[in-house]
C-alpha positions in Angstrom: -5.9 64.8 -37.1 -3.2 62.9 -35.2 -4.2 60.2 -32.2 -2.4 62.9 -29.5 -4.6 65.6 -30.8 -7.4 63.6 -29.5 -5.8 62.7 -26.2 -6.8 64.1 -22.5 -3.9 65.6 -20.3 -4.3 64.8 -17.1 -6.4 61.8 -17.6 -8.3 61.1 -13.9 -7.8 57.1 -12.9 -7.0 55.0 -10.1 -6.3 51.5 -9.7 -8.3 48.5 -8.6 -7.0 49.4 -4.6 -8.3 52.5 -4.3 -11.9 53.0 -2.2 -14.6 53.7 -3.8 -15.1 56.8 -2.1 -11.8 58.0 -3.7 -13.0 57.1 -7.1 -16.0 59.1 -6.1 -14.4 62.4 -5.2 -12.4 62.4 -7.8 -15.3 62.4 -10.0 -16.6 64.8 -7.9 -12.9 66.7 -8.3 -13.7 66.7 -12.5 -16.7 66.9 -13.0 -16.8 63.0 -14.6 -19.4 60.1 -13.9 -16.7 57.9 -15.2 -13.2 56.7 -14.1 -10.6 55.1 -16.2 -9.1 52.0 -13.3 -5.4 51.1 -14.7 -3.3 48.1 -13.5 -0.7 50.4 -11.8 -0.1 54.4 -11.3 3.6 53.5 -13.3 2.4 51.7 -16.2 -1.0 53.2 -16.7 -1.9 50.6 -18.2 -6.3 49.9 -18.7 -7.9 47.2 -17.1 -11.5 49.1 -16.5 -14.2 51.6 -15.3 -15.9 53.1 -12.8 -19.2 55.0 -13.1 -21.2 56.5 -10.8 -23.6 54.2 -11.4 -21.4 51.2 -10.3 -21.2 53.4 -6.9 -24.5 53.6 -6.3 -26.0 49.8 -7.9 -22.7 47.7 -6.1 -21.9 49.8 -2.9 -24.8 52.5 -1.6 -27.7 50.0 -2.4 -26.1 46.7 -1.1 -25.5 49.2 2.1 -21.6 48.8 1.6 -18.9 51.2 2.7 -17.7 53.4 0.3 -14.2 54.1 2.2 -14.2 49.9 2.6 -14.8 49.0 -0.5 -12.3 49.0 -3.2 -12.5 50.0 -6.8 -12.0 46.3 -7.8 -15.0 44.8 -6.0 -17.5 47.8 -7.7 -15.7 48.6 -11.0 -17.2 47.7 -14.3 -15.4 43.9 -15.5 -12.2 43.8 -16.8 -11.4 45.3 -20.2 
């Protein structure tokens, strides 16, 4: 088996400048607790996560808004 065999088209991520509610719906959109956050939509290039979790712990409990906070102040630290 071959490293692209194991690969996911269509891979669901956005980047560190995106709200949190974005990265929520697009969980929401497939069906993921988890979202890949990439330096840039060009490059693609891994820098994190965000889980559910991290939405919930970070933004809903602290009584932040989702649609103004970013990915960057919730998301899981750096890779």
């Amino acid at each position: 088996m071959k490293g692209k065999d194991l690969m996911i088209a269509n891979l669901a991520c956005c980047t560190p400048e995106h709200t949190v509610q974005q990265a929520a719906e697009m969980m929401v959109r497939h069906d993921c607790g988890e979202i890949a956050i990439v330096e840039t939509v060009e490059n693609l290039k891994p820098i994190g996560v965000i889980t559910d979790r991290d939405i919930a712990w970070r933004v809903v409990a602290t009584g932040k808004s989702p649609t103004q906070t970013s990915v960057h102040d919730a998301m899981l630290s750096h890779l």
